[in-house]
TIRO-2110 file (N, C-alpha, C; in Angstrom, 1 decimal):
// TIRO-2110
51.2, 82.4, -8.8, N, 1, A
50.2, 83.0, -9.7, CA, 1, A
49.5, 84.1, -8.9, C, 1, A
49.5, 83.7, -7.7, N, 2, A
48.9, 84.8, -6.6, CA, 2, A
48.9, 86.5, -6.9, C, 2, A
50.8, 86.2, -6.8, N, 3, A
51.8, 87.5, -6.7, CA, 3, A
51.4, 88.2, -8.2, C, 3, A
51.4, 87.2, -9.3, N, 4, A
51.4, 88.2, -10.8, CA, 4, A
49.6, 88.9, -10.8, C, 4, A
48.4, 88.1, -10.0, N, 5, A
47.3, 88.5, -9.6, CA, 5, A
47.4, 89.7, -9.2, C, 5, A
47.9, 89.8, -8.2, N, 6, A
48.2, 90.8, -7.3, CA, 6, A
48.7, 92.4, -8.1, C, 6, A
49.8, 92.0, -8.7, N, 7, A
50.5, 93.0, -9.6, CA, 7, A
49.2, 93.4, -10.8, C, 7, A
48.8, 92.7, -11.2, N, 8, A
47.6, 92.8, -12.3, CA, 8, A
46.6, 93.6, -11.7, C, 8, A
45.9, 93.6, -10.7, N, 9, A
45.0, 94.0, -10.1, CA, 9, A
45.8, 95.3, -9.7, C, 9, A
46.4, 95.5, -9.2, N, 10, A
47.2, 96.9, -8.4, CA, 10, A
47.6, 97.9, -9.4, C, 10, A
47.6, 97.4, -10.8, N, 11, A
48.0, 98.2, -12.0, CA, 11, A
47.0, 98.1, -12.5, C, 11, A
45.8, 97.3, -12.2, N, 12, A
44.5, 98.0, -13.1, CA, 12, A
43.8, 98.8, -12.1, C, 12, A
43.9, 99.6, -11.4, N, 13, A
44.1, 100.5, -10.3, CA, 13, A
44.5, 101.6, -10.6, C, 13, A
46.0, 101.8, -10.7, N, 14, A
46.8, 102.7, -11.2, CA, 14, A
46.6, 103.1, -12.4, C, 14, A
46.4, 102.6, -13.5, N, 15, A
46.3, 102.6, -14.9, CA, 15, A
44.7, 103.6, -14.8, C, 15, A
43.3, 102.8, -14.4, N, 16, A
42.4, 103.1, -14.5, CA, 16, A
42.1, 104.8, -13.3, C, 16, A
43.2, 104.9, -12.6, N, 17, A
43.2, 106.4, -11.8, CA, 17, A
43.9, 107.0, -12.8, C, 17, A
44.8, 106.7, -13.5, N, 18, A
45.4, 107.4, -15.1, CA, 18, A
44.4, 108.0, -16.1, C, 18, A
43.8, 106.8, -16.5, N, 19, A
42.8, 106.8, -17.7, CA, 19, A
41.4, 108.2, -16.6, C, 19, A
41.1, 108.4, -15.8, N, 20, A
40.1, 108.6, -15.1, CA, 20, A
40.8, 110.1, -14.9, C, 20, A
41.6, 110.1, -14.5, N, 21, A
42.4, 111.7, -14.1, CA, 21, A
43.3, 112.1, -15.2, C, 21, A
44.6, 111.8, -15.6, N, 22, A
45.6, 112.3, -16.4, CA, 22, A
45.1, 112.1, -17.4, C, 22, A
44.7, 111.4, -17.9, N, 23, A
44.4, 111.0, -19.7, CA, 23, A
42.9, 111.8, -20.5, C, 23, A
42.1, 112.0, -19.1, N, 24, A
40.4, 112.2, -19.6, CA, 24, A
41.1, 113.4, -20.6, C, 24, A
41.5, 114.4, -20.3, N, 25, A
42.4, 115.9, -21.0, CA, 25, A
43.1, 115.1, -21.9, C, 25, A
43.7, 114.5, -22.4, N, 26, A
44.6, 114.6, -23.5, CA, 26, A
44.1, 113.6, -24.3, C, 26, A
43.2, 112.5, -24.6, N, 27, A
42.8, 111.4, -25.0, CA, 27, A
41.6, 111.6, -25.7, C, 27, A
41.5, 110.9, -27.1, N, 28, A
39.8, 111.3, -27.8, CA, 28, A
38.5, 110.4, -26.8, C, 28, A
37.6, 110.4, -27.1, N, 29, A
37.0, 109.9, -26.1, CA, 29, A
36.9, 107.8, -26.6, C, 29, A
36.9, 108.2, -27.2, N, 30, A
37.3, 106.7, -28.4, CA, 30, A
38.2, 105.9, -27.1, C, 30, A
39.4, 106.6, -27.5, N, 31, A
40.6, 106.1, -27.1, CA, 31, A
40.6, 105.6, -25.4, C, 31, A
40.0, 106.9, -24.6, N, 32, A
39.7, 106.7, -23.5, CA, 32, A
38.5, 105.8, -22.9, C, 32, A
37.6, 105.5, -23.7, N, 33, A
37.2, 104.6, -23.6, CA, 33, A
37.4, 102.5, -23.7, C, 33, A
38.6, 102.8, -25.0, N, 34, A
38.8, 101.8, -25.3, CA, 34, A
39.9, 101.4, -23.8, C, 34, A
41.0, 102.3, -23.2, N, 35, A
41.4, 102.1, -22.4, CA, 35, A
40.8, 101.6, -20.8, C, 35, A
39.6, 102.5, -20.7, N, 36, A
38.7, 102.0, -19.4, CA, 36, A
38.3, 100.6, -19.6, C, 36, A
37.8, 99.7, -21.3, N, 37, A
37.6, 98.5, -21.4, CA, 37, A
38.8, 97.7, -21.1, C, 37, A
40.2, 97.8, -21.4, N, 38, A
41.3, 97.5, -21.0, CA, 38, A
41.8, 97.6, -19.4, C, 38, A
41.1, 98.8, -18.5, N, 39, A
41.5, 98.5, -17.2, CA, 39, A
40.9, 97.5, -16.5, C, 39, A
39.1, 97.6, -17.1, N, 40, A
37.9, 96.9, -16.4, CA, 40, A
38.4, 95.1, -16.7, C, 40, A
38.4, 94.7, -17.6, N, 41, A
39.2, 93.5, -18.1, CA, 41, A
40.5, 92.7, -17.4, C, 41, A
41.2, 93.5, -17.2, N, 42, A
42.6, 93.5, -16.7, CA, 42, A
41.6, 93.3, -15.0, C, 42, A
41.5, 94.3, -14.6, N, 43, A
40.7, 94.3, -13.2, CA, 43, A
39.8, 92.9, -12.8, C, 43, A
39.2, 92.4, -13.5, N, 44, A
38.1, 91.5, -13.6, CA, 44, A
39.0, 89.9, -13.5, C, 44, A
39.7, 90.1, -14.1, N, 45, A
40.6, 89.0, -14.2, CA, 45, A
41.6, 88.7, -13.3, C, 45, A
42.0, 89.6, -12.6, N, 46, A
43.0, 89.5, -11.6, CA, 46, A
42.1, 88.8, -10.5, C, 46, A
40.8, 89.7, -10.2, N, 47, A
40.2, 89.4, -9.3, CA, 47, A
40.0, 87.7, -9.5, C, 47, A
39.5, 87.5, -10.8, N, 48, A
39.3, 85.9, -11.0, CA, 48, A
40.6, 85.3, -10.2, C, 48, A
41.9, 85.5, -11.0, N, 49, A
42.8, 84.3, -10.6, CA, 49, A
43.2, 84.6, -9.5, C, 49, A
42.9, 85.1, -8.4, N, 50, A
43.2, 85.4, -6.7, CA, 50, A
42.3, 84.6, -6.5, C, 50, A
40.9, 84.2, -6.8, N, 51, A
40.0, 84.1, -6.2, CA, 51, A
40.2, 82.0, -7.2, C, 51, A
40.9, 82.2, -8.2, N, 52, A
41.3, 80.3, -8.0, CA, 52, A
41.7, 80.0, -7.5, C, 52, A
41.3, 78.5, -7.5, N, 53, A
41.6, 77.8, -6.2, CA, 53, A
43.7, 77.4, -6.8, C, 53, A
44.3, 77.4, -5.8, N, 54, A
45.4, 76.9, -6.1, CA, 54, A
45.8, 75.1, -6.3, C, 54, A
45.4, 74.7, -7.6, N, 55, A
45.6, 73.7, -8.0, CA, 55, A
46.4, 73.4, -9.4, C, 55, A
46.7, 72.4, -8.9, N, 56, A
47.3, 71.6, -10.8, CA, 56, A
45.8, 71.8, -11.7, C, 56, A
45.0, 71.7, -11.0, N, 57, A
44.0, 71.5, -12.1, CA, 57, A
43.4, 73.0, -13.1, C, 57, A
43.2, 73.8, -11.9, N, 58, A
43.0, 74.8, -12.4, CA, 58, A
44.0, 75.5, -13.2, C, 58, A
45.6, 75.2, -13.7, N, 59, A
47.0, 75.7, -14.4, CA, 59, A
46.6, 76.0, -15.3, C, 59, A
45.7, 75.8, -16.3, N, 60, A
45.5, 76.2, -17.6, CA, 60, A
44.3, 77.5, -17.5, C, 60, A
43.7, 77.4, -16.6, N, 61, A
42.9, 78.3, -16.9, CA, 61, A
43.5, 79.8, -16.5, C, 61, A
44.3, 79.6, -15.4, N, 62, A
45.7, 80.7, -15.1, CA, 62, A
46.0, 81.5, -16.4, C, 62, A
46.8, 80.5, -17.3, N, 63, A
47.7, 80.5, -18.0, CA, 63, A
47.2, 81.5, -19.0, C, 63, A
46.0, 80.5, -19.3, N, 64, A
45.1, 81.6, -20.7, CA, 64, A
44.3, 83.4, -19.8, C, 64, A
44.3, 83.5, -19.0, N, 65, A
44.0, 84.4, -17.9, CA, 65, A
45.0, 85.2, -17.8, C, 65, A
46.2, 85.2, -17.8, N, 66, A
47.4, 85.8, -17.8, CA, 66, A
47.6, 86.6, -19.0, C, 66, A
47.7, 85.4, -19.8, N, 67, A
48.0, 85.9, -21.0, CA, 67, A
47.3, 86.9, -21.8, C, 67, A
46.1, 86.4, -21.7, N, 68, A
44.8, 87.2, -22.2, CA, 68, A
45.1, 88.8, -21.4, C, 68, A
45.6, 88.7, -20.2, N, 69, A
45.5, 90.0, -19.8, CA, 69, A
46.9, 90.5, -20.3, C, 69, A
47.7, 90.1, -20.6, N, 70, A
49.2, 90.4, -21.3, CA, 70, A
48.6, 91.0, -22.6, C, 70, A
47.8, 90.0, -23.4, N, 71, A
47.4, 90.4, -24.7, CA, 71, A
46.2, 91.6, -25.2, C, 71, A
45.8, 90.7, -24.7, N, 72, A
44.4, 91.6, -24.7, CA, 72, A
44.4, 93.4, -24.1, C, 72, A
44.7, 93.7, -22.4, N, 73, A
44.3, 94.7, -22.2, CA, 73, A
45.8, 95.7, -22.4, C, 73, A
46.9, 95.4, -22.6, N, 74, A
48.2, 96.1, -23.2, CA, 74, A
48.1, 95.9, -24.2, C, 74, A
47.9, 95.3, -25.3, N, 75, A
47.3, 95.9, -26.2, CA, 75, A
47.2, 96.9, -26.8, C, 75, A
45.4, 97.0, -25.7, N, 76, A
45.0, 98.1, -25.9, CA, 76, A
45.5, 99.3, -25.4, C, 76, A
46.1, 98.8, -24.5, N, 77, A
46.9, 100.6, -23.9, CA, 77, A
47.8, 101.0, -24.7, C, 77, A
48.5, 100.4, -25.7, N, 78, A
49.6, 100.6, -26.4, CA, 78, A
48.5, 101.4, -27.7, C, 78, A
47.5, 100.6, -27.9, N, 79, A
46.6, 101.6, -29.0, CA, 79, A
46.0, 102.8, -28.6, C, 79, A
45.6, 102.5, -27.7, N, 80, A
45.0, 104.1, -26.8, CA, 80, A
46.1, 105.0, -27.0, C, 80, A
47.2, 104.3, -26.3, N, 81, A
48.0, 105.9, -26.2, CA, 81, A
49.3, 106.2, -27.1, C, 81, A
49.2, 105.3, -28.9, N, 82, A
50.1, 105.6, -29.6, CA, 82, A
50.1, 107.1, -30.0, C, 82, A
49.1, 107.8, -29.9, N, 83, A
49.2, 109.4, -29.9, CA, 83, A
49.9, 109.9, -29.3, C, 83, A
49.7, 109.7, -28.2, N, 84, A
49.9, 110.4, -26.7, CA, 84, A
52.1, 110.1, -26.9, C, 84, A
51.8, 109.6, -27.3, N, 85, A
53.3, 109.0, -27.4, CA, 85, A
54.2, 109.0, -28.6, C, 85, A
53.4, 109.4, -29.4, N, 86, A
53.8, 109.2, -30.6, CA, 86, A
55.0, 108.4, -31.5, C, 86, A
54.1, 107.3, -31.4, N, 87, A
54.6, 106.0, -31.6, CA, 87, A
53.4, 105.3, -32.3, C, 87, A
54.0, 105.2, -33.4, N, 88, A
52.5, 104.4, -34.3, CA, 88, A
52.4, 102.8, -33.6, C, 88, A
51.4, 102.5, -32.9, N, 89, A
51.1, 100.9, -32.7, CA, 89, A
50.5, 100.3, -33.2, C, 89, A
49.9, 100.6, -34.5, N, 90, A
48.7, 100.0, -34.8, CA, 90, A
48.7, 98.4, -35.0, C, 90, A
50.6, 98.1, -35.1, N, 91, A
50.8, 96.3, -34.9, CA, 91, A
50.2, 95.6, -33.7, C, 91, A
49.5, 96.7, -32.6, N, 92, A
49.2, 95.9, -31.5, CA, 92, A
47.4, 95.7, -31.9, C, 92, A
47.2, 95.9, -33.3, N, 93, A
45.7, 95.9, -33.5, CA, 93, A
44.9, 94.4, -33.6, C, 93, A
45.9, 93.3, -34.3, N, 94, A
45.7, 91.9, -34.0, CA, 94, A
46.0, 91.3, -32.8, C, 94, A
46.3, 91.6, -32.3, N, 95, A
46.8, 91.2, -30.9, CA, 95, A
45.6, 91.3, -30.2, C, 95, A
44.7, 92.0, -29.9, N, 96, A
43.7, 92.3, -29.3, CA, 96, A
42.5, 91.1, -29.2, C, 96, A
42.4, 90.9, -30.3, N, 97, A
41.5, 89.9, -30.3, CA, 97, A
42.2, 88.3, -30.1, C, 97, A
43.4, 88.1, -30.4, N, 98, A
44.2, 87.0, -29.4, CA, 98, A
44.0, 86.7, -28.0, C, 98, A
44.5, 88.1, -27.0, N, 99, A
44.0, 88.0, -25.9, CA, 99, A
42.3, 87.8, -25.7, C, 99, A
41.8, 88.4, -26.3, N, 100, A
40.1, 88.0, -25.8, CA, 100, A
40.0, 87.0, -26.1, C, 100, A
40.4, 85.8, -27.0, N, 101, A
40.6, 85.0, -27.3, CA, 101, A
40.9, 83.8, -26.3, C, 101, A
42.0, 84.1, -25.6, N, 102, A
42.7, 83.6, -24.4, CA, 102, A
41.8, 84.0, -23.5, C, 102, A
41.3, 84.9, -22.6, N, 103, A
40.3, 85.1, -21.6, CA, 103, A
39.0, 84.5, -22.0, C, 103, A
38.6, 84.3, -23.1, N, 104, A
37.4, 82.9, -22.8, CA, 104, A
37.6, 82.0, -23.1, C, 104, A
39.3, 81.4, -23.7, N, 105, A
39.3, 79.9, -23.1, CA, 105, A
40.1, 79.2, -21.7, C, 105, A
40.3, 80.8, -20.9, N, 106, A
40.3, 80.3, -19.8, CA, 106, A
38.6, 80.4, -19.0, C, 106, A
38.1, 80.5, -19.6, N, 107, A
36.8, 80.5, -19.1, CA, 107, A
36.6, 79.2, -18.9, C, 107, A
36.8, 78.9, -20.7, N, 108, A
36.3, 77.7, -21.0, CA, 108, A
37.3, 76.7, -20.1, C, 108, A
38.3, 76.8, -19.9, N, 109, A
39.3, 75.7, -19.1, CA, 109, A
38.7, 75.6, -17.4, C, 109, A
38.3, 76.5, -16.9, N, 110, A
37.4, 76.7, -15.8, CA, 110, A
36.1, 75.7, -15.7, C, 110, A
35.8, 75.7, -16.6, N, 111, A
34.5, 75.1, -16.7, CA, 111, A
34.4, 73.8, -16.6, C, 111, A
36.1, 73.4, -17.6, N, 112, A
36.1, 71.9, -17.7, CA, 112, A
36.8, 71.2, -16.4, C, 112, A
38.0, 72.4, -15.7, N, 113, A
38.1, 71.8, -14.7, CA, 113, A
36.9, 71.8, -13.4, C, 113, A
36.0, 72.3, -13.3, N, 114, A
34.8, 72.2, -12.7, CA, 114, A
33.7, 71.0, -13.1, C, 114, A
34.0, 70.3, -14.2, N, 115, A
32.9, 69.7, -14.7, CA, 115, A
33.7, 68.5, -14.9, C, 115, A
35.2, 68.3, -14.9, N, 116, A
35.7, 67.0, -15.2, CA, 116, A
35.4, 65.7, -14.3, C, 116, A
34.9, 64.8, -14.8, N, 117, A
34.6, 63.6, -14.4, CA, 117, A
33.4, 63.7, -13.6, C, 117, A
32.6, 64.9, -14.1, N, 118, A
30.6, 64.5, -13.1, CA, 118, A
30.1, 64.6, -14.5, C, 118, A
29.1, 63.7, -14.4, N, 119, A
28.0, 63.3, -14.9, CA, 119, A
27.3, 64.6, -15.2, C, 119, A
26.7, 64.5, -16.6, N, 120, A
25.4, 65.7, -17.0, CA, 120, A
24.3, 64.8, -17.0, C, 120, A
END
């Protein structure tokens, strides 16, 4: 899970030196913005799952983390830059709220494996 962190992080990097340099010129500001929310997200989450602990317990919260950044912030890159490309995406417009979907219930899976079996 390390290595796909790693790749996640290194490409919201790349992507967000894109969105920042090559894109500011050819992109509405809409668009470019909705892409910087997509790198910052993607970015944020990598950092998270480098920074889990490597356990069985924590597997699920990985999982929805991953995915969420699969869903969620490509996505949005695919709607940012169906112009740019000219390629109608707009099928990636449900999708979006799936992944955010997935990144707060690995929140929420985080929480439970931090809280499983102690007392409130």
């Amino acid at each position: 899970m390390k290595r796909i962190a790693a790749i996640f992080g290194g490409l919201a990097v790349v992507l967000g030196a894109l969105g920042a340099h090559a894109l500011k010129e050819v992109l509405e500001t809409e668009a470019l913005e909705s892409f910087k929310t997509a790198t910052t997200y993607q970015l944020f989450h990598a950092i998270a799952l480098i920074a889990l602990p490597s356990s069985e317990k924590f597997i699920w919260t990985a999982r929805f983390w991953v995915a969420g950044i699969l869903l969620f912030s490509f996505s949005i890159y695919g709607l940012a830059l169906d112009e740019l490309v000219g390629v109608n995406l707009s099928c990636l417009g449900p999708i979006t709220p799936l992944g955010g979907l997935s990144l707060i219930l690995g929140w929420g899976f985080l929480w439970k494996s931090w809280t499983n079996g102690t007392r409130h």
